[in-house]
N, C-alpha and C positions, 0 to 999 in steps of 0.2 A: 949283452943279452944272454939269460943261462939257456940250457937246454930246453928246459919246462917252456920257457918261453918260446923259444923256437918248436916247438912240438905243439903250442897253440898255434901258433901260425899255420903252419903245414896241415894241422886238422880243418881250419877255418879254408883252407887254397881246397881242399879235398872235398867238404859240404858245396863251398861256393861253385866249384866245376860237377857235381853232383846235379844242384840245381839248376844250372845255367843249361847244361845236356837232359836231364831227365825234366827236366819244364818242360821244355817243348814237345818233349817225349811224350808223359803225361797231358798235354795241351794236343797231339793228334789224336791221341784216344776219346778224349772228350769233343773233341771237332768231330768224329767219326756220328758221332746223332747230329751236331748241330749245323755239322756245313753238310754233308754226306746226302745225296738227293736217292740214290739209288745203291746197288750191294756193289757193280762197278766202281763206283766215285768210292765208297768202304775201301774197298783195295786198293784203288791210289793212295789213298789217305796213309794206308797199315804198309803199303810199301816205301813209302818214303823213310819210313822209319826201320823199316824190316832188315835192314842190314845193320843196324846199329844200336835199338834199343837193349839187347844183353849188354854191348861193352860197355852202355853209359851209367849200367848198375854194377862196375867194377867199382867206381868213385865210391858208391854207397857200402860197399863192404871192403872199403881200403879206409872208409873214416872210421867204419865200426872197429876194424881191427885195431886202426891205430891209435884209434880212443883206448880201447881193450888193452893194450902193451904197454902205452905213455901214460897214462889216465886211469888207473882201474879204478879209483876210489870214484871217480865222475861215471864210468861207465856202469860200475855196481848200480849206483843212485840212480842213473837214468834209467835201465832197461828193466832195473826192477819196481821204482815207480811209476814209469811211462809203461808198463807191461801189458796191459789192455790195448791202449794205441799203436805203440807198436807189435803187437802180435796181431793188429787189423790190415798194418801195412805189411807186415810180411805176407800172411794169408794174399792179401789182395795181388802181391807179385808174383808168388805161384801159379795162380791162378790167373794172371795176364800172360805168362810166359807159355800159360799153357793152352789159352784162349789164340793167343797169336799161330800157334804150332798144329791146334787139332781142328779149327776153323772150317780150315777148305778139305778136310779128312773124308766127308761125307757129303753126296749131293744134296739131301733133305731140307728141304727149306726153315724148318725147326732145327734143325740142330745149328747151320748156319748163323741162324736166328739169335739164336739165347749166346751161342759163344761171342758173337758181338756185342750183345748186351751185355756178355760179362768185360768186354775189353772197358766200352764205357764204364762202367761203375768202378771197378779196380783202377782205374786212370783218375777219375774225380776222387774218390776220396782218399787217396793217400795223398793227392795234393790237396787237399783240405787238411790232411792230420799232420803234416810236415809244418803249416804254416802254423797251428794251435800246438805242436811239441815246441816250437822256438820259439813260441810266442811267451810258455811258460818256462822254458830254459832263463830268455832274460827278463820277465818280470818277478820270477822269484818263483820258488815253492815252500813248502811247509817241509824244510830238513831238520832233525833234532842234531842234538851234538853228540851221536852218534853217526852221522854224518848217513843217517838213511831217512827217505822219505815215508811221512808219516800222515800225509793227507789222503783224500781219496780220488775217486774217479772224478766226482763231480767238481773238485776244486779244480782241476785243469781245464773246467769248459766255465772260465770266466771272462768278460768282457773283453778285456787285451788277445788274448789267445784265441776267442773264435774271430775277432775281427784278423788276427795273425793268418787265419787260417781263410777266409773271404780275398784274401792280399795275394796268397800263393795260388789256391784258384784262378781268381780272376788275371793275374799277371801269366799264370803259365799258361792259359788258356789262348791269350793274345798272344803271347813267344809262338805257340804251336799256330797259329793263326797268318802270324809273318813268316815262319818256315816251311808252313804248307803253299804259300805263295810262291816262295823263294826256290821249292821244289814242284812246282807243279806246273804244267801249259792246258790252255782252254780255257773251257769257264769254268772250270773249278778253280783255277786261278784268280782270277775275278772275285770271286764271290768270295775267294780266303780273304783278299784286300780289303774287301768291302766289309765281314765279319771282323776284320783286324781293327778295322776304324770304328767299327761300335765298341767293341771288348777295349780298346785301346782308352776312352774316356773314363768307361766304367772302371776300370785296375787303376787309373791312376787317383781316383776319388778314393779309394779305399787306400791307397800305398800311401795320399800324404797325411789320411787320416792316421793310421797307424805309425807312420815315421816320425811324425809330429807329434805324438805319445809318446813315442818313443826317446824321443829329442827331450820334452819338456821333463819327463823322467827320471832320466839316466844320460841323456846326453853331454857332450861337452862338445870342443870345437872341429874335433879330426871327426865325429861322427858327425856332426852338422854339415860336414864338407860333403862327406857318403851320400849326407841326404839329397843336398842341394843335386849334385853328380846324378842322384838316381831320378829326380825329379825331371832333370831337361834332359837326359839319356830319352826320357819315355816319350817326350813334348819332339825330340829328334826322332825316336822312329816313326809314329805318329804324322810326323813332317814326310820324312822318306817313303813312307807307304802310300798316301799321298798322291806324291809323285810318280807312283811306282819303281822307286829304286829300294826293289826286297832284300837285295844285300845290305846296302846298308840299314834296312828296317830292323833286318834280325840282328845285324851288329850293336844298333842302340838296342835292341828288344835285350838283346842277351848282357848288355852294358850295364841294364835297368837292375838286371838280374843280381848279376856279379856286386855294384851298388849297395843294393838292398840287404844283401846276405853278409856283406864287410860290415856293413851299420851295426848290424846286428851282435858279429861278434867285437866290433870295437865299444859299443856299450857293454858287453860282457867283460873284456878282459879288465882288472886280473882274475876274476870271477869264473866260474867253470858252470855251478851253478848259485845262484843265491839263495840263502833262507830267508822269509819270508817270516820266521819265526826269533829269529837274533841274528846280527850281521855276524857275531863272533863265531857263528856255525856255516858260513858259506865254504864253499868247495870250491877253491884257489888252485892257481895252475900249481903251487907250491905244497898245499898239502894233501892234492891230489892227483900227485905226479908217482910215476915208477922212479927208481933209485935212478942216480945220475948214473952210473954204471951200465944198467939198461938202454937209457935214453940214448946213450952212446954211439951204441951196438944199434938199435933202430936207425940211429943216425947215419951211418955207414953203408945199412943195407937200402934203407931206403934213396940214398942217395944213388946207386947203381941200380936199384930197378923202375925207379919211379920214372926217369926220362926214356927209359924204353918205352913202359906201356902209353906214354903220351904221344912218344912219334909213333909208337903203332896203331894205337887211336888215330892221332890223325891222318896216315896214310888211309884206314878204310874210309872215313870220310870221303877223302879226294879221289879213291878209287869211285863210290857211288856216289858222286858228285853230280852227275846230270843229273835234268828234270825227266819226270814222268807225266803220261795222263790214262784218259782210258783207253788210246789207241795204242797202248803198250799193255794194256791187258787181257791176257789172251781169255778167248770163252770158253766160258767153265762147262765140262764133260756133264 
């Protein structure tokens, strides 16, 4: 295996822990209208996540970097064809980070008001445009053999990519559904379960509609395996939730996860992105790789700091590991 190749991988380990933490991430935000009865139950909700949703957007600007380093010819391509979409999700995370932060700043019942509404909408739709940017990553775009995109806005909201993007919704929405469960006591526990077993049928209609596209497509046997894997992962938590065993619901919920996002780039590789206009123009880990010289040198550093920030991730996890409810939330002055 050369570098380029291992440098696909390590990007594909960095989206897939991306999405598997900012799913559910994105999945309390959007719970915060749909399970949320009152501004109390909002709080439980925004706390469970409140000590963690910045470091789970370290993953997202450690793929972009190291797309940016290993990948420029992919990265050029993407950020300046996908440049509308994602300048929506970035906008939309600013403005979560900042909704999260300046929320409780003011008693006002408006002002309260609207910054929660902006938490919802900035949480639904980058998990809508996450799932319609990789939907058109592996179905292909319009790249010339100039190796830049040369389609428009509209070509990326075609059939494959919005159903891409109804997939990450609805799955991350059920992830946050089984980790609001998993962190919460009372009835709002209850009611995450019970929200997770609706949401739970719905993401899995969409995930095999889409994987099964994806399959008959572009697929072969090691991503057939992905699918199968991502299909009873979701039928297990589904099972577990159930039950009531939330551990392991979010264990297969986040299975589902990890599953779905491997598929994806095992139907990519060797592929970075495809043209949809000549295969002889696609963007290969090979000709859209940094000098091996580079790859090297990334290879080294990332090797020494990448297992730090994972165990230090995972320490604040386990430090705020308990559950909450609203008898932990003190009343507001």
């Amino acid at each position: 295996m050369q570098l380029h190749d291992v440098w696909f991988v390590l990007i594909a380990f960095l989206w897939t822990g991306y999405f598997f933490l900012e799913g559910f991430d994105f999945g309390i935000g959007v719970l915060t209208k749909l399970l949320a009865r009152d501004r109390q139950e909002k709080r439980v909700l925004i706390n469970t996540i409140g000590p963690v949703w910045d470091g789970n957007e370290v993953w997202l600007i450690s793929a972009a970097g190291a797309t940016f380093a290993a990948f420029p010819e992919w990265y050029a391509t993407l950020f300046s064809g996908f440049y509308l979409p994602m300048l929506l999700i970035l906008i939309c995370l600013i403005l979560r980070g900042v909704a999260f932060e300046y929320r409780v700043k003011r008693p006002e019942e408006r002002w309260q008001r609207n910054w929660e509404h902006t938490i919802f909408w900035t949480s639904l739709l980058p998990a809508v445009l996450w799932g319609v940017i990789f939907g058109n990553i592996v179905f292909g775009v319009k790249i010339d053999a100039h190796k830049e995109y040369v389609g428009s806005l509209l070509d990326l909201l075609n059939p494959y990519a919005l159903l891409g993007g109804l997939v990450t919704l609805t799955l991350f929405t059920f992830h946050g559904a089984v980790f609001a469960s998993l962190k919460t006591v009372g009835d709002i526990r209850e009611r995450a379960r019970r929200m997770a077993a609706v949401l739970g049928p719905i993401a899995a209609v969409m995930a095999v509609g889409f994987l099964g596209w994806t399959q008959a497509d572009k697929g072969d046997s090691t991503s057939l395996v992905a699918m199968i894997v991502a299909v009873v992962a979701l039928v297990a938590a589904l099972g577990a939730n159930r039950l009531g065993r939330e551990g392991w619901a979010f264990a297969f919920s986040g299975l589902t996860v990890v599953a779905v996002v491997t598929m994806l780039f095992l139907t990519l590789f060797p592929n970075v992105m495809p043209s949809t206009l000549n295969e002889s123009w696609n963007l290969t880990v090979s000709n859209a790789a940094s000098s091996p010289y580079t790859l090297k040198i990334m290879t080294w550093g990332a090797g020494f700091a990448a297992p730090l920030v994972m165990l230090y991730q995972g320490w604040t996890y386990w430090v705020f590991r308990k559950r909450i409810g609203t008898q932990h939330i003190a009343e507001a002055h």
